[in-house]
Backbone as CSV, one residue per row, in Angstrom:
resi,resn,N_x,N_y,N_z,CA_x,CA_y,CA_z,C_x,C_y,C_z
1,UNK,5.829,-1.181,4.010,4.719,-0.253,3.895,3.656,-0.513,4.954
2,UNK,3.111,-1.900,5.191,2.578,-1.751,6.130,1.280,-2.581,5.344
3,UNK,0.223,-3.034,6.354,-1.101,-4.090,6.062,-2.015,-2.905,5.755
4,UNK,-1.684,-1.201,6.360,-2.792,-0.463,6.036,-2.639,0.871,5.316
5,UNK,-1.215,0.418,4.435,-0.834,1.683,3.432,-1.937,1.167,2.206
6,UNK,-2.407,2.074,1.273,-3.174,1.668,0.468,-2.154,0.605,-0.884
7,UNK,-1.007,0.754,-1.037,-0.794,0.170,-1.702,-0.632,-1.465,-1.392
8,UNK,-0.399,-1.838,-0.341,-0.936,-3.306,0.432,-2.324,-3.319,0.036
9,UNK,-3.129,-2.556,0.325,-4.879,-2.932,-0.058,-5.092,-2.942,-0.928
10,UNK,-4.399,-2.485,-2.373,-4.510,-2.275,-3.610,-4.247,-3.770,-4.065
11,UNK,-2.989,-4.184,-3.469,-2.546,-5.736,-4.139,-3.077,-7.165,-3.286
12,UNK,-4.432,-6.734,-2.523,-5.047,-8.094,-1.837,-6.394,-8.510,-2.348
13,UNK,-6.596,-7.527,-3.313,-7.800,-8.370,-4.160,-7.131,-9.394,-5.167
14,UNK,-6.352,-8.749,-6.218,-5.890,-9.379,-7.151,-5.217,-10.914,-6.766
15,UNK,-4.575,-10.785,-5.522,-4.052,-12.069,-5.136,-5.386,-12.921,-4.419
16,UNK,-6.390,-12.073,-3.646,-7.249,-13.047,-3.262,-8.361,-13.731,-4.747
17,UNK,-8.433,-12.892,-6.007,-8.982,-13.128,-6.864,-8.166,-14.690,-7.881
18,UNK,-7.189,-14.421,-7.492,-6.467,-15.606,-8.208,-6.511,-16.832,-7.695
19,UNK,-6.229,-16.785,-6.447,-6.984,-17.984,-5.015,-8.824,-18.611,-5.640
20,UNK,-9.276,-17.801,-5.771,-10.671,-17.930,-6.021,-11.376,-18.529,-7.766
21,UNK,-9.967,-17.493,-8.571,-10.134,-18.323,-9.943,-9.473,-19.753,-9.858
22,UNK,-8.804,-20.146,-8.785,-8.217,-21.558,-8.967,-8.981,-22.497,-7.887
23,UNK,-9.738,-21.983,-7.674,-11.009,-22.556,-6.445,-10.646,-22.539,-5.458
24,UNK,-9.392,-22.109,-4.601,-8.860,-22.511,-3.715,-9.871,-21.444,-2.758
25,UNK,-10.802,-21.193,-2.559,-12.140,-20.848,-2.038,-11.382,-20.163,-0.291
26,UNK,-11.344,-20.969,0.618,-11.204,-20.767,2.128,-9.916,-20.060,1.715
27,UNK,-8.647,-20.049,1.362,-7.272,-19.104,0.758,-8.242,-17.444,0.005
28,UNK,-8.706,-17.571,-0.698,-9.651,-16.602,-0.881,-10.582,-15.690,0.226
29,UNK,-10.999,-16.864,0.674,-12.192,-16.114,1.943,-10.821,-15.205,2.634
30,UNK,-9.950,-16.040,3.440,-9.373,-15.135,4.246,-8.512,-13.987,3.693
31,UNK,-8.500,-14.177,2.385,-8.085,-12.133,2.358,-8.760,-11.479,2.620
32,UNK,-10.248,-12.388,1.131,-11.054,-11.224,1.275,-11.149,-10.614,2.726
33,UNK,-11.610,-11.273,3.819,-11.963,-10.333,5.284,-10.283,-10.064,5.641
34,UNK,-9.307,-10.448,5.385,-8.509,-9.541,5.713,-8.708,-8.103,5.255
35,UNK,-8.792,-8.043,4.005,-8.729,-6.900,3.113,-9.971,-6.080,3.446
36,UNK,-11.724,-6.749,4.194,-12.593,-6.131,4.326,-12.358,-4.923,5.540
37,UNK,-11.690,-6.269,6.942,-11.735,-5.445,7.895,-10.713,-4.349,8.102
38,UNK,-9.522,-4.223,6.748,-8.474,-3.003,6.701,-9.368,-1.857,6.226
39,UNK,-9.812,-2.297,5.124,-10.390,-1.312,4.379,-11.847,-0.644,5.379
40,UNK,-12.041,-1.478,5.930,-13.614,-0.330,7.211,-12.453,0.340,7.614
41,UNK,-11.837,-0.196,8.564,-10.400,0.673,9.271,-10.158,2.229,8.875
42,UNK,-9.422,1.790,7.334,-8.155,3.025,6.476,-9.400,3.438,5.798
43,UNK,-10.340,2.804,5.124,-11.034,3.925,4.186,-12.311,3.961,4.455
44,UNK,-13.262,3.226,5.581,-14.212,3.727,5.845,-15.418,2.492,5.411
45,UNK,-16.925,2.883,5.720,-17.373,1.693,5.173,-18.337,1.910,4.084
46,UNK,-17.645,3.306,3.641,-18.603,3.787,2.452,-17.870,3.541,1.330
47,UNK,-16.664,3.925,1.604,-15.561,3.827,0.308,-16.056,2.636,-0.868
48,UNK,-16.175,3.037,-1.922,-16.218,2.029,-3.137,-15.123,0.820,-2.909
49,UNK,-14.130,0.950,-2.887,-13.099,0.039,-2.587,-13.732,-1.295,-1.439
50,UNK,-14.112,-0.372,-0.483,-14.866,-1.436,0.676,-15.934,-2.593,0.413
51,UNK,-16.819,-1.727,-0.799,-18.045,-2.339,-0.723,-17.787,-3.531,-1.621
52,UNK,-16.568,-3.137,-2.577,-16.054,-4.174,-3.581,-15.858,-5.116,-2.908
53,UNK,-15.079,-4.902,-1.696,-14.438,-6.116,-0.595,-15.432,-6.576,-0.636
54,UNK,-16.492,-5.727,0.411,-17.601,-6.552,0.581,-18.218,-7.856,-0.646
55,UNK,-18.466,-7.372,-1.164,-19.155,-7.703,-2.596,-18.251,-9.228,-2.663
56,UNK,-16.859,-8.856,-3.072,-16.016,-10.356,-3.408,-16.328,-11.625,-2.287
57,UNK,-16.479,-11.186,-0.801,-16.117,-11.797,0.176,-17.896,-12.546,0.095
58,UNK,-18.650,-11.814,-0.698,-19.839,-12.290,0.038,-19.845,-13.511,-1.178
59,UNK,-19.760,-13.020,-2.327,-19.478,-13.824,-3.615,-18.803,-15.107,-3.412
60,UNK,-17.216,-15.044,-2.627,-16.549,-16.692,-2.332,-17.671,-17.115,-1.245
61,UNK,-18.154,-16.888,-0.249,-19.152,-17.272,0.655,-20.466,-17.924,-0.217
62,UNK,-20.691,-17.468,-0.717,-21.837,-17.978,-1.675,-21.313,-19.036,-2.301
63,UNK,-20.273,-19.275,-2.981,-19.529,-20.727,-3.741,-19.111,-21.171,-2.859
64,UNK,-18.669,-20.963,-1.538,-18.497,-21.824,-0.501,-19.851,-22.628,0.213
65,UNK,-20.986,-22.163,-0.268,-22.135,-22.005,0.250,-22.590,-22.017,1.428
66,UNK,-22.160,-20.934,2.043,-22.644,-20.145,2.728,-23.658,-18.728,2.362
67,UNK,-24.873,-19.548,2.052,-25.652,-18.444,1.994,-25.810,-17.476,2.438
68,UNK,-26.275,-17.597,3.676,-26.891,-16.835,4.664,-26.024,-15.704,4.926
69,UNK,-24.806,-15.762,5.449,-23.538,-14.946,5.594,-23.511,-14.021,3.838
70,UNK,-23.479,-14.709,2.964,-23.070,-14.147,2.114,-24.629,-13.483,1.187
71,UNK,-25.719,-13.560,1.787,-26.769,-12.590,1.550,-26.608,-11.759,2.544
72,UNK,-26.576,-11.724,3.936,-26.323,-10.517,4.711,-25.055,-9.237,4.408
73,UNK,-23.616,-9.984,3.655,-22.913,-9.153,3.190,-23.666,-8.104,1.854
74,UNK,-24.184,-9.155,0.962,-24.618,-8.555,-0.389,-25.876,-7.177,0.318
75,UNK,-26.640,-7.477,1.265,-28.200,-6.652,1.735,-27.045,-5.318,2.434
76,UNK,-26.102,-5.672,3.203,-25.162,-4.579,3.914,-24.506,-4.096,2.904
77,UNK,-23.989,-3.883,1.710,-23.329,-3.532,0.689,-24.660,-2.787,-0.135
78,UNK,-25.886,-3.215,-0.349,-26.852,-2.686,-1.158,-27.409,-1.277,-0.027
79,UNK,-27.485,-1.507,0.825,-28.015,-0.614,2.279,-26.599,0.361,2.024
80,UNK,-25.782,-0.068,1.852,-24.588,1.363,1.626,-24.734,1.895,0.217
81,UNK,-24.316,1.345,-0.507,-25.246,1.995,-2.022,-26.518,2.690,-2.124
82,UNK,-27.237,2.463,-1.621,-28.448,3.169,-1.883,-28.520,4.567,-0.847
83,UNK,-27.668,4.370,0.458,-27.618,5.148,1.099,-26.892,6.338,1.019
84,UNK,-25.534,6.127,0.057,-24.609,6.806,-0.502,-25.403,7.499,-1.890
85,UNK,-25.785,7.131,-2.687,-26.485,7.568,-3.677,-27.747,8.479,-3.400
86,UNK,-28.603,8.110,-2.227,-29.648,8.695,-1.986,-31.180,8.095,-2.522
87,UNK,-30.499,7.416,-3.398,-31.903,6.448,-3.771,-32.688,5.551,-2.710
């Protein structure tokens, strides 16, 4: 199918989420941005799906502690929400 059929993007959270429930943290990080930079690609950087990426990737960054990185994801994910909504 391919790294940018949606059903590949469909099954790289769940596996990067299982990485992350077993702490294995850096195995985690790199889906998540695998899965971030497909999903800007195939669905854009508004898509709900994306911002989720976003959201997870900034989340293992933060337990990795990496703040800084992972408040600039969370402020770029809130700046698309609010912008998409209109609020």
């Amino acid at each position: 199918m391919g790294a940018e059929h949606p059903d590949t993007l469909r099954a790289l959270p769940p596996s990067s989420r299982t990485f992350y429930e077993e702490g294995r943290y850096s195995e985690a990080e790199s889906l998540h941005r695998q899965e971030l930079v497909t999903s800007m690609r195939v669905l854009g950087p508004e898509h709900p799906d994306t911002l989720n990426s976003i959201l997870a990737l900034a989340n293992t960054l933060d337990d990795e502690g990496h703040f800084a990185e992972a408040e600039r994801l969370e402020r770029q994910a809130l700046s698309v929400q609010q912008r998409v909504s209109g609020s």
